[in-house]
C-alpha positions as CSV (number, residue, x, y, z in Angstrom):
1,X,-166.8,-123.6,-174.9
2,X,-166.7,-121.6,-178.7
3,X,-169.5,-119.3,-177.0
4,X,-167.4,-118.6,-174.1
5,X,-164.5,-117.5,-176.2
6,X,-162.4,-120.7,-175.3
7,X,-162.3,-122.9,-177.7
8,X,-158.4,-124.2,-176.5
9,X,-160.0,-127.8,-175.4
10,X,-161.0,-128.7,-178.9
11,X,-157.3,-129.8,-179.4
12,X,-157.3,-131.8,-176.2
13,X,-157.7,-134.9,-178.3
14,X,-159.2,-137.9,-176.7
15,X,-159.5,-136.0,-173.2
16,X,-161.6,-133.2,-174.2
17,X,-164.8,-135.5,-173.0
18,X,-163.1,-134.9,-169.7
19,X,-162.5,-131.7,-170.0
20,X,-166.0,-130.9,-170.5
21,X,-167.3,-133.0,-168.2
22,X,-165.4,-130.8,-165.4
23,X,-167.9,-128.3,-163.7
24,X,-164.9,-125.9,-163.6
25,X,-167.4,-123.4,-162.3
26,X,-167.3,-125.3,-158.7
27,X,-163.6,-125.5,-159.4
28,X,-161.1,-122.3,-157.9
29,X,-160.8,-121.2,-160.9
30,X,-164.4,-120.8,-161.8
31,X,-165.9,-120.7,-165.3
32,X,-164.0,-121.2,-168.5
33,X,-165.0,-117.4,-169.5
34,X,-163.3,-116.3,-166.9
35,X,-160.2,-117.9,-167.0
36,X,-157.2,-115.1,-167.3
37,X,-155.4,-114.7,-170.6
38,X,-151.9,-116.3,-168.5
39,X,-153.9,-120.0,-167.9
40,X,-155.6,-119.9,-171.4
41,X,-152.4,-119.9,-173.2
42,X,-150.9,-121.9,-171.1
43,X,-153.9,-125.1,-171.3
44,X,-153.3,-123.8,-175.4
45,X,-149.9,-124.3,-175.2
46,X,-150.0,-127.8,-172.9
47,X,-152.8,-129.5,-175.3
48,X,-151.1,-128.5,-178.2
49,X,-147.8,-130.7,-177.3
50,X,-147.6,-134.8,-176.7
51,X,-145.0,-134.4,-174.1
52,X,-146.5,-134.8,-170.3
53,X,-147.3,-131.3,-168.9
54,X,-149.6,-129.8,-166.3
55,X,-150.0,-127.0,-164.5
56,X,-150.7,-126.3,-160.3
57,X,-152.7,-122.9,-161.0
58,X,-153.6,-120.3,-158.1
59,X,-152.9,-120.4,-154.4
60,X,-154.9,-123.4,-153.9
61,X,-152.4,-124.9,-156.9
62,X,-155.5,-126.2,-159.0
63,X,-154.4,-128.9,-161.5
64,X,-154.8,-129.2,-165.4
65,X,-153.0,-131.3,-167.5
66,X,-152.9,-132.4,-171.1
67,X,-152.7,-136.0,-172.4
68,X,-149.5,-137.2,-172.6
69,X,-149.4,-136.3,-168.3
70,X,-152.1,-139.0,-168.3
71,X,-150.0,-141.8,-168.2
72,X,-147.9,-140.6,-165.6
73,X,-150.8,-140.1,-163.0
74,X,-152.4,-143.8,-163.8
75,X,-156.1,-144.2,-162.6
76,X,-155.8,-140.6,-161.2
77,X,-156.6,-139.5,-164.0
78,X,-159.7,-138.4,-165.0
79,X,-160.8,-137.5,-161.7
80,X,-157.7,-135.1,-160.9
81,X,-158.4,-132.4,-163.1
82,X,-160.0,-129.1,-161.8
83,X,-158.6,-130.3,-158.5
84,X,-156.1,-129.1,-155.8
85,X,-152.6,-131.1,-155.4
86,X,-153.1,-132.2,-151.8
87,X,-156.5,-133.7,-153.3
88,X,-154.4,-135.6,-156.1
89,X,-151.0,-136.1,-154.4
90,X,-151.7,-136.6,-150.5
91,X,-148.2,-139.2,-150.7
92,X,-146.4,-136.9,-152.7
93,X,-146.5,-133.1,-150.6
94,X,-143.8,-133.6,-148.5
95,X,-141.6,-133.5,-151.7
96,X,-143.5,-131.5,-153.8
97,X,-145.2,-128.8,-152.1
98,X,-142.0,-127.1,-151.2
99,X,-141.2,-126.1,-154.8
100,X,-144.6,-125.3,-155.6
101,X,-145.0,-122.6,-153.3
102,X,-141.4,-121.5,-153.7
103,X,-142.0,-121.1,-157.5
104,X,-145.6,-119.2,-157.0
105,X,-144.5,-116.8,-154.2
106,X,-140.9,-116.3,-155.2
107,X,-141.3,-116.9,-159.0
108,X,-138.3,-119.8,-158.3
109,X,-137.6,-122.6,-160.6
110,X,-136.7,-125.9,-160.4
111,X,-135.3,-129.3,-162.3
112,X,-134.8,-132.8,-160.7
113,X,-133.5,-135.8,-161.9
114,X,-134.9,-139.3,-161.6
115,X,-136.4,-137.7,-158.2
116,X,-138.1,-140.1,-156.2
117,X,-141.7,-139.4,-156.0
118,X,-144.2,-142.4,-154.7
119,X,-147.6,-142.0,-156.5
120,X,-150.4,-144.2,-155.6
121,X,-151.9,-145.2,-159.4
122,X,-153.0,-148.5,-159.3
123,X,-154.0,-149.0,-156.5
124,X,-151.0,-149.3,-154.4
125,X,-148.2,-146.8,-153.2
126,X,-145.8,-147.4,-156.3
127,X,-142.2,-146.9,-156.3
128,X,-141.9,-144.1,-159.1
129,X,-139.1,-141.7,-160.7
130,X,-139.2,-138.6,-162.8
131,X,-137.3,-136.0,-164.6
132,X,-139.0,-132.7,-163.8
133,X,-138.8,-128.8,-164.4
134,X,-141.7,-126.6,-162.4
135,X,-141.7,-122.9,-163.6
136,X,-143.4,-120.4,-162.6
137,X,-146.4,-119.2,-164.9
138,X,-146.7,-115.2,-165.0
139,X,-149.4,-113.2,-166.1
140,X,-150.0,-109.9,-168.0
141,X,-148.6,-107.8,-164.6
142,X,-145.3,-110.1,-164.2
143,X,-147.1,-111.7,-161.1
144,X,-146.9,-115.2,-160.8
145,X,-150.2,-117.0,-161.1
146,X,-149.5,-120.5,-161.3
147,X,-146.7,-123.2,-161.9
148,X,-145.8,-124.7,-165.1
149,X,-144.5,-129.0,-164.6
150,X,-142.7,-130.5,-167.3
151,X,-142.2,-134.4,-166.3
152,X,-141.1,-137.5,-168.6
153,X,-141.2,-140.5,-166.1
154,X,-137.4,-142.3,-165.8
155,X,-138.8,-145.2,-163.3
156,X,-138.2,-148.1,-165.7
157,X,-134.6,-146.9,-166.4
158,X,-133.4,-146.3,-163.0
159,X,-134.9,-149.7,-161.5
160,X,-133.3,-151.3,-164.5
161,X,-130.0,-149.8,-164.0
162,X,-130.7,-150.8,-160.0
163,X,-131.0,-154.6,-161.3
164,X,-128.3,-154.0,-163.6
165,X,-125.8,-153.0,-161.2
166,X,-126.9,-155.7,-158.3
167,X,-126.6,-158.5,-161.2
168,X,-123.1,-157.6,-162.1
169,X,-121.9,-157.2,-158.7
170,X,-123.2,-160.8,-157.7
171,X,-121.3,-162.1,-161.5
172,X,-118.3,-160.5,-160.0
173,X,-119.1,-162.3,-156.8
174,X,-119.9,-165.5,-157.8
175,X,-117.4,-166.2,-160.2
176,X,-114.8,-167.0,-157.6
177,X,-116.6,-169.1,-155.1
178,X,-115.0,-172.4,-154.3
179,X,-117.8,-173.9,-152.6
180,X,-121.8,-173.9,-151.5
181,X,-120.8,-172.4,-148.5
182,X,-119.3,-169.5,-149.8
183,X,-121.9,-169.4,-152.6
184,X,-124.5,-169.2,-149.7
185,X,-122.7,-166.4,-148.0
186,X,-121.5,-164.5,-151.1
187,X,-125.6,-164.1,-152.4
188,X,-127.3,-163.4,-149.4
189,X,-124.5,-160.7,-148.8
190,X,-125.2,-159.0,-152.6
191,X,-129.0,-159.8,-152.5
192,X,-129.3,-158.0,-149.3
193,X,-128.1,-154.5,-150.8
194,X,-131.2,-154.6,-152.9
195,X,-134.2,-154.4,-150.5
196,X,-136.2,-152.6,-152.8
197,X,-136.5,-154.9,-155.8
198,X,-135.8,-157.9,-153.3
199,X,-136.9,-157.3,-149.5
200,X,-136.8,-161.0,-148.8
201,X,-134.5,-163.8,-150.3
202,X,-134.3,-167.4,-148.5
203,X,-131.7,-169.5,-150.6
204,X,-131.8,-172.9,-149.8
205,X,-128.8,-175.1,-151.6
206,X,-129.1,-178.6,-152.5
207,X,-126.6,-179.6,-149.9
208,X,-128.8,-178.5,-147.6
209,X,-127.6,-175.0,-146.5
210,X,-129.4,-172.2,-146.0
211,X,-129.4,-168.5,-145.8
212,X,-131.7,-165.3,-146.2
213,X,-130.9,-161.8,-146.3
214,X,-134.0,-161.3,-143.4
215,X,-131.1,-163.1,-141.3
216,X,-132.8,-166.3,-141.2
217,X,-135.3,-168.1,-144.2
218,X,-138.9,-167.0,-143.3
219,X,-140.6,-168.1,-146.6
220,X,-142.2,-171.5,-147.2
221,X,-140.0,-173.3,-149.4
222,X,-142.7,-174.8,-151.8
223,X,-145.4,-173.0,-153.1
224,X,-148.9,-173.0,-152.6
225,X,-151.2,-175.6,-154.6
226,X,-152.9,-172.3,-156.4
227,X,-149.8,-170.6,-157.4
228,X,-149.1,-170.3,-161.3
229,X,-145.8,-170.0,-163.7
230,X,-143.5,-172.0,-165.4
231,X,-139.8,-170.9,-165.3
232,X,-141.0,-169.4,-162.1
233,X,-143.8,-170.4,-159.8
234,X,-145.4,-167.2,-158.1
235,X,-148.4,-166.4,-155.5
236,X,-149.9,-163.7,-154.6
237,X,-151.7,-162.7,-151.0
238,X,-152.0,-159.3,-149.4
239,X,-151.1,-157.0,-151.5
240,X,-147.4,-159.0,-151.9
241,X,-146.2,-161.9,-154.5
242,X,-143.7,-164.4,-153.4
243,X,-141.9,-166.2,-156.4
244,X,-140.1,-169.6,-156.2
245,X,-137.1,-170.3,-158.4
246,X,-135.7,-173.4,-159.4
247,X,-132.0,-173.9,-158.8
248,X,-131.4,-176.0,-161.6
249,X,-129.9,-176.1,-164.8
250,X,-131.5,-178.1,-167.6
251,X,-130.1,-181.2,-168.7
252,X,-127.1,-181.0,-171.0
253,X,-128.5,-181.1,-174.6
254,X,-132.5,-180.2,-173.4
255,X,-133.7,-176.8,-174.3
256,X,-135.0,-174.9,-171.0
257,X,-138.6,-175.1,-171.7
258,X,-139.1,-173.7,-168.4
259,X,-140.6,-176.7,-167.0
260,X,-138.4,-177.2,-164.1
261,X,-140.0,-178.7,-161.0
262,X,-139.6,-176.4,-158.0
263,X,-137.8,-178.8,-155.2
264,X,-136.2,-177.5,-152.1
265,X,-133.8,-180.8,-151.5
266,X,-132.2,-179.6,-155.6
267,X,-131.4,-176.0,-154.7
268,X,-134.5,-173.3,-154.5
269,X,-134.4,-169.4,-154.2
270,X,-137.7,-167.8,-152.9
271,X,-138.2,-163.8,-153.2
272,X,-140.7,-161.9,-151.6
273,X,-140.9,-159.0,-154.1
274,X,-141.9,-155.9,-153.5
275,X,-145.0,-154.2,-152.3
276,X,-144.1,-151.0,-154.2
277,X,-143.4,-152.5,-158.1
278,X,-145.6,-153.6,-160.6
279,X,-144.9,-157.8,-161.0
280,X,-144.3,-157.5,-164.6
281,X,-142.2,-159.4,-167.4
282,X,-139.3,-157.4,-166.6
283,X,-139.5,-158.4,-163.0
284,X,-139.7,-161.8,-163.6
285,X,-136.6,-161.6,-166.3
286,X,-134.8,-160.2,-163.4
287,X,-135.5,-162.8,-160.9
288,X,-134.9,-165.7,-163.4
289,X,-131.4,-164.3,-164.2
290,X,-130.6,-164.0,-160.4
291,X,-131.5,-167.3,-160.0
292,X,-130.0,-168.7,-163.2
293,X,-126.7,-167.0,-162.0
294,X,-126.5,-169.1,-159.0
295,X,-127.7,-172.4,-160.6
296,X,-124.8,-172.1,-162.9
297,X,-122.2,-172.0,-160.1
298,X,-124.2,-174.5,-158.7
299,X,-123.7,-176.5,-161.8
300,X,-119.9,-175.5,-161.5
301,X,-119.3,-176.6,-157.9
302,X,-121.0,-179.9,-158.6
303,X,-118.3,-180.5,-161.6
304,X,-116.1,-180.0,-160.0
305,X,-114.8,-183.2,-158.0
306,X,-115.2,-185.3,-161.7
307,X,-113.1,-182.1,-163.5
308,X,-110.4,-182.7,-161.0
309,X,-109.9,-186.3,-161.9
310,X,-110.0,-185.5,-166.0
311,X,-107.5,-182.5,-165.3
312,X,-105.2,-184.8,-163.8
313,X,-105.7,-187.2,-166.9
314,X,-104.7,-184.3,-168.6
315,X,-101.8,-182.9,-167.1
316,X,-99.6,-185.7,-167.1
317,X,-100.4,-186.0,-171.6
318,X,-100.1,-182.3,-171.6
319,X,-96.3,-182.4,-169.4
320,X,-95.3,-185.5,-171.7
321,X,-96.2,-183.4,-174.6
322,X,-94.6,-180.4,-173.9
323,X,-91.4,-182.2,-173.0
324,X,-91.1,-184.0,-176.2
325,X,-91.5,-180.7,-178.0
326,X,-89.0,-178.6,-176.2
327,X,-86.1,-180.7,-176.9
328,X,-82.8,-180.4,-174.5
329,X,-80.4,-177.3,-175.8
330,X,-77.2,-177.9,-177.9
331,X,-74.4,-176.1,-177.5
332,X,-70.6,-175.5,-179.0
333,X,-67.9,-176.8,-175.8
334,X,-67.3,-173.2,-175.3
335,X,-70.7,-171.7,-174.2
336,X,-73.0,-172.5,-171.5
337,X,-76.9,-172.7,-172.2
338,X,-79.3,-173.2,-169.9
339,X,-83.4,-173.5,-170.7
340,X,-86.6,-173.2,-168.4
341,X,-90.1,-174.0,-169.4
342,X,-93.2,-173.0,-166.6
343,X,-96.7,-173.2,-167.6
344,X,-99.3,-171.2,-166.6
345,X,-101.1,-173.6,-164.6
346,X,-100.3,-176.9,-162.9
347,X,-103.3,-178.4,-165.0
348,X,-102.7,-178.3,-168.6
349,X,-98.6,-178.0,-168.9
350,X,-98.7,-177.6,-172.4
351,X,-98.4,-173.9,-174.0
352,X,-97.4,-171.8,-176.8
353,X,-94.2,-170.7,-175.5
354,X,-90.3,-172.1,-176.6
355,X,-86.8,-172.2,-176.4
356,X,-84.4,-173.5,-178.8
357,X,-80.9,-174.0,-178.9
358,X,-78.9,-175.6,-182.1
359,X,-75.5,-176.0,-183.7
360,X,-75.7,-174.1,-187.5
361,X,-73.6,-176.1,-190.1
362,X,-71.0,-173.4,-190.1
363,X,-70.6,-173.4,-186.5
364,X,-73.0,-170.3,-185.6
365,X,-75.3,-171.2,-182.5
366,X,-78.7,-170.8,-182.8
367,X,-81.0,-169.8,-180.2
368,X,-84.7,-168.6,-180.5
369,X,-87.6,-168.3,-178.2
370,X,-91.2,-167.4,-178.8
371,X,-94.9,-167.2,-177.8
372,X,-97.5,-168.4,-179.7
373,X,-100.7,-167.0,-177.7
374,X,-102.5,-169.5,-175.5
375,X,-101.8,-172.2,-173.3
376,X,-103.8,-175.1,-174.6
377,X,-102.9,-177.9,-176.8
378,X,-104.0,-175.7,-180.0
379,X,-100.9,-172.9,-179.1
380,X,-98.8,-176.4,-178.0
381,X,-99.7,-177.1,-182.1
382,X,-99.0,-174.2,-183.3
383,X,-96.0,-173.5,-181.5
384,X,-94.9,-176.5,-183.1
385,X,-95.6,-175.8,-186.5
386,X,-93.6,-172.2,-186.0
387,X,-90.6,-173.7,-184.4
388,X,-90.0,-176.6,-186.4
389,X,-90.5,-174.7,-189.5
390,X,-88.0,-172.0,-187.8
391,X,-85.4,-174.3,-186.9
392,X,-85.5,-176.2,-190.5
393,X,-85.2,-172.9,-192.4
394,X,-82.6,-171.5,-190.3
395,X,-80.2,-174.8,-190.6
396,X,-80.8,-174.9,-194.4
397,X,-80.5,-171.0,-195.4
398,X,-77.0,-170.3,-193.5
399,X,-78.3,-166.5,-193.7
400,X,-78.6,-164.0,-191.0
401,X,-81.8,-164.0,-188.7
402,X,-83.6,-161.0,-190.4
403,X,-83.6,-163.2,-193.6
404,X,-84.6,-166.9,-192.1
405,X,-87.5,-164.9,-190.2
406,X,-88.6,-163.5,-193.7
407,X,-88.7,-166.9,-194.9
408,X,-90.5,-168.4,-192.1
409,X,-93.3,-165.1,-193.0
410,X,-93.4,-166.5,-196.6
411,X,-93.5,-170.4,-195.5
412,X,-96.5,-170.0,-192.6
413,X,-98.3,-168.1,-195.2
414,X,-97.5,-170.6,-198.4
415,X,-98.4,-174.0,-195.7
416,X,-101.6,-171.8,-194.5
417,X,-100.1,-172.0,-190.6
418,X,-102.4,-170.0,-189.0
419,X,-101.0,-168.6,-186.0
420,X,-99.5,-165.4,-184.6
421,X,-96.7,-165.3,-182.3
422,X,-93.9,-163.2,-181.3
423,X,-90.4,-164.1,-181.2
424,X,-86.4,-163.7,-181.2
425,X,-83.4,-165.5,-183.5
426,X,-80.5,-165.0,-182.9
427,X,-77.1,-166.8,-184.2
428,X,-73.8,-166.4,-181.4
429,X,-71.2,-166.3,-184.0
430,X,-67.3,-164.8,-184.4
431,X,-67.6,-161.9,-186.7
432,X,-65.7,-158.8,-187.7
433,X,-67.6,-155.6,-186.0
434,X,-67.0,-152.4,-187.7
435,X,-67.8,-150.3,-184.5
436,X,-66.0,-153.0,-181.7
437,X,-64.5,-151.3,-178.5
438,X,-61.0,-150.6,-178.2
439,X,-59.8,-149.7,-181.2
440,X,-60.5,-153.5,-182.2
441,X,-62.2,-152.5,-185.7
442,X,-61.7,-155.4,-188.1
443,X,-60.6,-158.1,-185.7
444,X,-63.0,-161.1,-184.9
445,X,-64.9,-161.1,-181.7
446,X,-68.2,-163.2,-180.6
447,X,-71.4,-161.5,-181.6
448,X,-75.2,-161.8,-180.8
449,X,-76.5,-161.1,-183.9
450,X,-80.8,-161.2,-183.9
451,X,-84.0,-159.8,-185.2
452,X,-87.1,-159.4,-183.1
453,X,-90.7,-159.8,-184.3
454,X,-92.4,-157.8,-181.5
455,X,-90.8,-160.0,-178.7
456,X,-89.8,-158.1,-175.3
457,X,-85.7,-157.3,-176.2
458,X,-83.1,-159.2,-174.8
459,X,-81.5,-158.9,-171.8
460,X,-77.3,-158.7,-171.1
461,X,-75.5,-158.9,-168.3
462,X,-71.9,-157.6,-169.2
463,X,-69.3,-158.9,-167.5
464,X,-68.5,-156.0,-164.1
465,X,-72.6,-157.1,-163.7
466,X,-73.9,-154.2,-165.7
467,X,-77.5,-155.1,-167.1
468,X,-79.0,-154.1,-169.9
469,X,-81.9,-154.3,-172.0
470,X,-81.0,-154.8,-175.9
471,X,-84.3,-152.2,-176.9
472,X,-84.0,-152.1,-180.4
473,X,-86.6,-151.3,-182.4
474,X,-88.9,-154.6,-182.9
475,X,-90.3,-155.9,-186.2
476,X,-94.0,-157.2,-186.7
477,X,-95.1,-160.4,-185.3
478,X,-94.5,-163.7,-187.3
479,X,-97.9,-164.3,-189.2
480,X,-98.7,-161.0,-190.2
481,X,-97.3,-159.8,-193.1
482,X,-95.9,-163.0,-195.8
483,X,-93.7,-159.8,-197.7
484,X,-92.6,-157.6,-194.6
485,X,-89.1,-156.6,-194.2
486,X,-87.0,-157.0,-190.9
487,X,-83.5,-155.8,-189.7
488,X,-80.7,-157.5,-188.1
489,X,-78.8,-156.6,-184.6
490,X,-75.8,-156.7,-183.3
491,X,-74.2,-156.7,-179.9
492,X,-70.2,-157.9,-179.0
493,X,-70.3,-160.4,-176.2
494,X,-67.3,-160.0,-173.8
495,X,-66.0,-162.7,-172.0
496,X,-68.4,-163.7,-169.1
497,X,-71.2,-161.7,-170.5
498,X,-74.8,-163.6,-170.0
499,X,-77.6,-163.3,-172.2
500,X,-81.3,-163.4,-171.2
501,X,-84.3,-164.8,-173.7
502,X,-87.4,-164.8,-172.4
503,X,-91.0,-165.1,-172.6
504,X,-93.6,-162.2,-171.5
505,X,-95.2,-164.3,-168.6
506,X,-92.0,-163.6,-166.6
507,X,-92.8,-159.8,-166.5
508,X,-96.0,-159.0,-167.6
509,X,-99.0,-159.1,-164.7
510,X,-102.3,-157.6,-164.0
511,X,-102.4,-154.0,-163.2
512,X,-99.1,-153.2,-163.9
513,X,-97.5,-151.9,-167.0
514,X,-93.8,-153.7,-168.8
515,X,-91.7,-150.9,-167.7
516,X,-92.3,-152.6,-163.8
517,X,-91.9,-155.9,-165.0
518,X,-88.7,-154.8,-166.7
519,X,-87.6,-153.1,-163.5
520,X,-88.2,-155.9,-161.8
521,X,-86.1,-158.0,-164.1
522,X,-83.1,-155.4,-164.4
523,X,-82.8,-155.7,-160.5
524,X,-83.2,-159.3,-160.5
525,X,-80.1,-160.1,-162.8
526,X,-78.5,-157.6,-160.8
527,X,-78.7,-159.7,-158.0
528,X,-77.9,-163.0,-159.4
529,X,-75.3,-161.7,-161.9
530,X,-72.6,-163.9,-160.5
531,X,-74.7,-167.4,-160.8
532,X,-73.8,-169.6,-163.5
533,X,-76.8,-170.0,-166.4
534,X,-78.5,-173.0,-164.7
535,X,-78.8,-171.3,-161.0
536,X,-79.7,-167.9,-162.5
537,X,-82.7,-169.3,-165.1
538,X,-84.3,-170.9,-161.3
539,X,-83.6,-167.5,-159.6
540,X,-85.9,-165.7,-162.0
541,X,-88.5,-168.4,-161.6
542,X,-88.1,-168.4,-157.9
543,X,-88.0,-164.8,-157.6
544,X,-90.6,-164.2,-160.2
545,X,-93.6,-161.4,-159.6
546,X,-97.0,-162.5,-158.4
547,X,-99.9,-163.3,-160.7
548,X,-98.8,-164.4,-163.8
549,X,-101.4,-166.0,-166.2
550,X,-99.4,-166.9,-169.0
551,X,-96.3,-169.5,-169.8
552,X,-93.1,-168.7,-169.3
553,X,-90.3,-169.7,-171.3
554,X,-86.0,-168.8,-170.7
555,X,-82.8,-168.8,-172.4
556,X,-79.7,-168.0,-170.9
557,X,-76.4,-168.1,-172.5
558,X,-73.1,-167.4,-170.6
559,X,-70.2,-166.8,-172.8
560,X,-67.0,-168.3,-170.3
């Protein structure tokens, strides 16, 4: 090659052998020597780089390529250099030809990403994708004299983004099926959208139903005597390799040692995988997590029945628990107070939510409500703990809300109560109001007096049936800063004006923002202004919006 004046393959690294073992003479583009100046520094420029290139040179677009292109081309390689595309891509000219000749006669170029191209490389017409550029190579004259490829294969990512996307789609599924049935129907239906990583599924349940996304189960159901695997059993014949995948979880407290027996009468999934993939380790991952998401709603459904019977157990404990912690309001003879409590399910009656009603020692009446998040029997504690604690301070201290919340800051901190939760206290007391209506300044009137520690805000309902919310500025949540500061507000309470304490599960929900559940509750009490305390607290719960997920907790107070 040195005598010839060409001495670009000595950097072709490990493929130089091949190089030279190329009679390029017989080749269209005939001896070495005579290669033009265009395709030398091009092959210079290809074997000097690891990144997969190659070049379609001449009319008859002859093909060189330096090592890195190896890998994309499989066993095509080493025979494909010095010959012509439709010799080394028969399955691929459909695509590529096109752009080949569109980039030597009319010097276009083009990119594609993760482009389909099928390659046959091992044996088999594969299922490939690549990231491509072919430019057009020009010569000392500006004519075009071959085409440049630039490729990096993306196959791997986009069939693992394919998998990706099909597995969360049947999570989504799957995660609110109430029975076999509708587990049956629910993964044939998602299984079926992927015929290329899964042309043939027959699921067969362990309550004996059966599906398949071919329409009807086609596959044997147990495996042949010479088929191999442990946490799946596979087989090959023709070309094609049909897997068999338990349905079962292992035993509560035994590692999955992938030992599983393969049994159609406890739940089996069998795949006929496909003809145009490589049956590798990340196949298999795939299929076992496919499988492994239907055994565990397998697992759930079969729970189910014995859960039923312990969440009974457990809702009548968790509704005698609740009730003894939400003690019945007090009141002074003058005001009416009535008190709702709705949990968030009809299972475990117990939350983090409250309401609290009590005569002060100087007559003030108390009221607070909170949330303490959860609705388990861990916020039930908590709540507990924050409530008691609020209620003790608040009789003993005599002081207005902004201080008694400060104190119960510095008292969850100093008892190390660790628990977060938002809330209102307020005291209903007769107080002089500088800024009263009416020229009243200086006389007495009946006042809600409160401080807020990120809670939604009060609402009033004055007495022509006016409602308002009481937005002022909220403080930080109780448990989150032992030192903080918080402020004190007052509003005057008229004669047959109703106030509104309440807990976010009556007007927070999915998809929606507050400012519609505060709508909704503006309008509401609109509508029910004229009901006494007791028929307006089961108007809001009748009335309430759709899809609530958290406790509810109310307060109302009507001043006669």
């Amino acid at each position: 090659m040195a005598a010839d004046g060409f001495a670009t393959f000595q950097a072709a690294g490990s493929m130089q052998p091949a190089y030279l073992a190329v009679d390029w003479a017989a080749t269209a583009l005939g001896p070495v020597s005579g290669w033009s100046p265009a395709l030398r520094a091009t092959v210079d420029m290809m074997l000097h780089t690891r990144f997969p290139m190659a070049v379609f040179w001449g009319e008859q677009f002859v093909l060189v390529y330096n090592e890195g292109y190896t890998e994309l081309i499989g066993d095509k390689h080493p025979s494909a250099l010095g010959c012509t595309a439709p010799e080394v891509f028969p399955e691929a000219m459909d695509f590529i030809a096109p752009m080949m000749e569109a980039a030597l006669v009319r010097g276009e170029d083009f990119r594609y990403d993760d482009a389909p191209v099928p390659l046959r490389r091992r044996g088999f017409l594969e299922e490939c994708y690549f990231t491509f550029s072919y430019s057009p190579v020009r010569g000392a004259d500006s004519a075009v004299e071959g085409v440049l490829v630039v490729a990096a294969e993306t196959t791997e990512q986009v069939v693992s983004a394919r998998r990706q996307e099909l597995l969360g789609l049947l999570l989504e599924r799957l995660f609110v099926v109430q029975d076999l049935d509708e587990l049956a129907e629910q993964t044939c239906a998602v299984l079926g959208t992927d015929p290329d990583d899964l042309p043939v599924v027959d699921l067969h349940l362990p309550s004996g139903r059966t599906c398949s996304t071919a329409g009807a189960p086609e596959l044997p159901t147990t495996p042949p005597s010479g088929a191999v695997g442990r946490r799946l059993v596979s087989a090959s014949h023709d070309g094609t390799t049909t897997v068999w995948l338990p349905l079962q979880r292992p035993k509560e407290g035994r590692p999955d040692d992938g030992e599983r027996p393969v049994s159609p009468a406890a739940g089996v999934m069998v795949v006929r995988c496909s003809d145009r993939l490589v049956f590798d380790g990340t196949y298999r991952v795939f299929l076992r997590l496919v499988a492994g998401a239907v055994a565990t709603v397998i697992g759930r459904l079969n729970t189910r029945a014995a859960d039923l019977s312990l969440r009974e157990r457990e809702r009548a404990f968790s509704t005698a628990l609740q009730r003894s912690l939400l003690t019945a309001p007090t009141r002074p003879h003058s005001l009416q107070v009535a008190v709702r409590y709705e949990p968030a399910t009809d299972v475990a009656q117990v939350g983090g939510d409250w309401h609290d009603s009590f005569v002060l020692p100087d007559g003030a009446l108390a009221l607070s409500i909170g949330d303490v998040a959860g609705h388990d029997r861990d916020a039930a504690a908590g709540m507990a703990q924050v409530r008691n604690l609020l209620r003790g301070i608040a009789f003993t201290m005599e002081e207005p809300p902004a201080h008694v919340m400060q104190a119960l800051d510095r008292a969850m901190a100093g008892l190390d109560v660790d628990t977060i939760a938002t809330a209102i206290l307020a005291r209903v007391e007769h107080a002089e109001v500088p800024d009263a209506p009416d020229g009243q300044d200086g006389q007495e009137h009946l006042v809600l007096r409160w401080t807020n520690a990120g809670h939604p805000p009060p609402a009033l309902i004055t007495p022509d049936g006016v409602v308002e919310l009481l937005a002022a500025e909220p403080d930080v949540l109780l448990g989150v800063l032992p030192d903080g500061t918080r402020a004190d507000h007052v509003r005057v309470l008229e004669p047959g004006s109703t106030v509104v304490l309440y807990t976010d599960g009556l007007i927070d929900r999915r998809g929606h923002g507050l400012d519609h559940g505060f709508e909704w509750l503006a309008r509401t009490l609109a509508d029910h202004a004229s009901e006494d305390p007791e028929q307006l607290a089961d108007s809001l719960l009748a009335e309430k919006l759709s899809g609530s997920e958290d406790d509810v907790a109310l307060l109302v107070l009507r001043v006669p």
